[in-house]
N, CA, C and O of each residue as an XYZ file, in Angstrom:
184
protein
N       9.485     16.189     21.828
C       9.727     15.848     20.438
C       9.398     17.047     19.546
O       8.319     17.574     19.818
N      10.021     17.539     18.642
C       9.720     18.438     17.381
C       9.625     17.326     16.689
O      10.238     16.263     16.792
N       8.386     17.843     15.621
C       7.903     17.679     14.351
C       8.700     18.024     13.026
O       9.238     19.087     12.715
N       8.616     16.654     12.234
C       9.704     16.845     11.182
C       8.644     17.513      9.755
O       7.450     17.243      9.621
N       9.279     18.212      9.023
C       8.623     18.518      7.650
C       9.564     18.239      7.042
O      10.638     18.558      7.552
N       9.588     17.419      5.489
C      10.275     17.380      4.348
C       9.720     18.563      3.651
O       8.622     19.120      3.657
N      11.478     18.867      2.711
C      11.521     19.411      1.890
C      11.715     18.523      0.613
O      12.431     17.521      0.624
N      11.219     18.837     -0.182
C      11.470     17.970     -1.861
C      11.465     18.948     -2.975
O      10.505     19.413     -3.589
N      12.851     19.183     -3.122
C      12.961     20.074     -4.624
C      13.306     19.064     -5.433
O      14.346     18.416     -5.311
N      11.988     18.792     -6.752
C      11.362     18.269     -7.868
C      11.861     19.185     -9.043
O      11.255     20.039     -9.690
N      13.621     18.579     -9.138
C      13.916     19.086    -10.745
C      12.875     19.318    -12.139
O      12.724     20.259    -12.919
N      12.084     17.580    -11.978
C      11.653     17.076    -13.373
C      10.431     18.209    -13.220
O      10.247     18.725    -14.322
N       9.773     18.613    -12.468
C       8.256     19.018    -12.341
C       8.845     20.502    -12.021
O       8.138     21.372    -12.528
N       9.768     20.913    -11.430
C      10.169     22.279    -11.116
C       9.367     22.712    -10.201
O       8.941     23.860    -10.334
N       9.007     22.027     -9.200
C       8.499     22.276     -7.752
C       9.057     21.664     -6.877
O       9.668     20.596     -6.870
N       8.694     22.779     -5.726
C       9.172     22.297     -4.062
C       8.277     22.081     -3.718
O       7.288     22.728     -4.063
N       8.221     20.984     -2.807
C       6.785     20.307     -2.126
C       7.571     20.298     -0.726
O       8.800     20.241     -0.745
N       6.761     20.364      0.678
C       6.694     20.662      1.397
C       5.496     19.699      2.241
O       4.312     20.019      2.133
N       5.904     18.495      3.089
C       5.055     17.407      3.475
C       4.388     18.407      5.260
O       5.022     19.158      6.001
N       3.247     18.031      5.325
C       2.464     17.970      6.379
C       3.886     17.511      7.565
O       4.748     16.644      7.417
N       3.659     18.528      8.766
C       4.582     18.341      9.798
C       4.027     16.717     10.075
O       2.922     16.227      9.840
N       5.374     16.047     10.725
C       5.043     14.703     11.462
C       5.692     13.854     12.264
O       6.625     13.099     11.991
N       4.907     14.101     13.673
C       5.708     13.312     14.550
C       6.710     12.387     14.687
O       6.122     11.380     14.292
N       7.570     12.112     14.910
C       8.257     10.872     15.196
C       7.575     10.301     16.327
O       6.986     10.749     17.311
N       7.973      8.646     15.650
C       6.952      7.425     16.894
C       8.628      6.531     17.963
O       9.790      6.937     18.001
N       8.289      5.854     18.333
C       9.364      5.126     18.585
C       9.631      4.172     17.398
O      10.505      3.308     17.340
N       9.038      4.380     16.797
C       9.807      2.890     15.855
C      10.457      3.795     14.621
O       9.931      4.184     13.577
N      11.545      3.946     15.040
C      12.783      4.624     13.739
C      12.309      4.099     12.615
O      11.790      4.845     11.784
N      12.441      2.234     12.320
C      12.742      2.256     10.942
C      11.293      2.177     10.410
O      11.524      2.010      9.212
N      10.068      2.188     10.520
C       8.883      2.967      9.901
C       8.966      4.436     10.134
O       8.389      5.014      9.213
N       9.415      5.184     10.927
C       9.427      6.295     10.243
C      10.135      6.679      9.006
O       9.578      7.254      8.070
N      11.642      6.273      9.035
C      12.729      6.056      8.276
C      11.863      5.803      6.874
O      11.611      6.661      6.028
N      11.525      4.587      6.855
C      10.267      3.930      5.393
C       9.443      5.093      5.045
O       9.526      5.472      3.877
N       8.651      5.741      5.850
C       7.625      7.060      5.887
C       8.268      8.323      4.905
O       7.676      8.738      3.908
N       9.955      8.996      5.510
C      10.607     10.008      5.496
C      10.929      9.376      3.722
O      10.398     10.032      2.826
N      11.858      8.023      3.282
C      11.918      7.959      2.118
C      10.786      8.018      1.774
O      10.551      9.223      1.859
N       9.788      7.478      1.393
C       8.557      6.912      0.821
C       8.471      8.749     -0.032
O       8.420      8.916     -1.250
N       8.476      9.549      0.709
C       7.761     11.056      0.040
C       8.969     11.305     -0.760
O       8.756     12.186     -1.593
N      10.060     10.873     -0.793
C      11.033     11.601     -2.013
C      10.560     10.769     -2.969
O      10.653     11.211     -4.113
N       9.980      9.474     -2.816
C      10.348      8.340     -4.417
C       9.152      9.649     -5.511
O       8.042     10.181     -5.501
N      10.732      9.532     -6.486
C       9.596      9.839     -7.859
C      10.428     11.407     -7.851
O      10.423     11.975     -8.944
N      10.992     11.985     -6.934
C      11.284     13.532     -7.245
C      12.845     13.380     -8.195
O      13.597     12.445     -7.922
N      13.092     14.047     -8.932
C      13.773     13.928     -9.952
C      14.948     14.786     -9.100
O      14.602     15.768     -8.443
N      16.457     14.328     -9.152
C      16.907     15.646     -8.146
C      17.658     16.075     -9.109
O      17.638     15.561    -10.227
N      18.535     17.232     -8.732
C      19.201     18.456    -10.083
C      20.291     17.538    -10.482
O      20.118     17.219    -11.658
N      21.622     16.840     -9.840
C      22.397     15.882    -10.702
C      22.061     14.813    -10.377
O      22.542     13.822    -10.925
C-alpha cells in the first residue's frame, strides 16, 4: 500500500495545506468520509 497525502489549495485563506500522509484501511467508504472531511471549508478558485 502507498500512503495518500491531500493537497488543499484554500482560495478564501490563500493557502495550501498539505494533510499528514495516511494509510488506506480496507474499508473504502470511511476512508472516502476521512479524504472529504479535510476539504470541507476550503474555498476553491471557481
Amino acid at each position: 500500500m502507498v500512503p495518500i497525502v491531500m493537497v488543499a489549495f484554500d482560495y478564501g485563506q490563500k493557502k495550501v495545506k498539505f494533510s499528514e500522509p495516511k494509510m488506506p484501511t480496507d474499508n473504502q467508504v470511511a476512508d472516502i468520509e476521512k479524504y472529504t472531511s479535510y476539504f470541507k471549508g476550503v474555498v476553491e478558485k471557481h
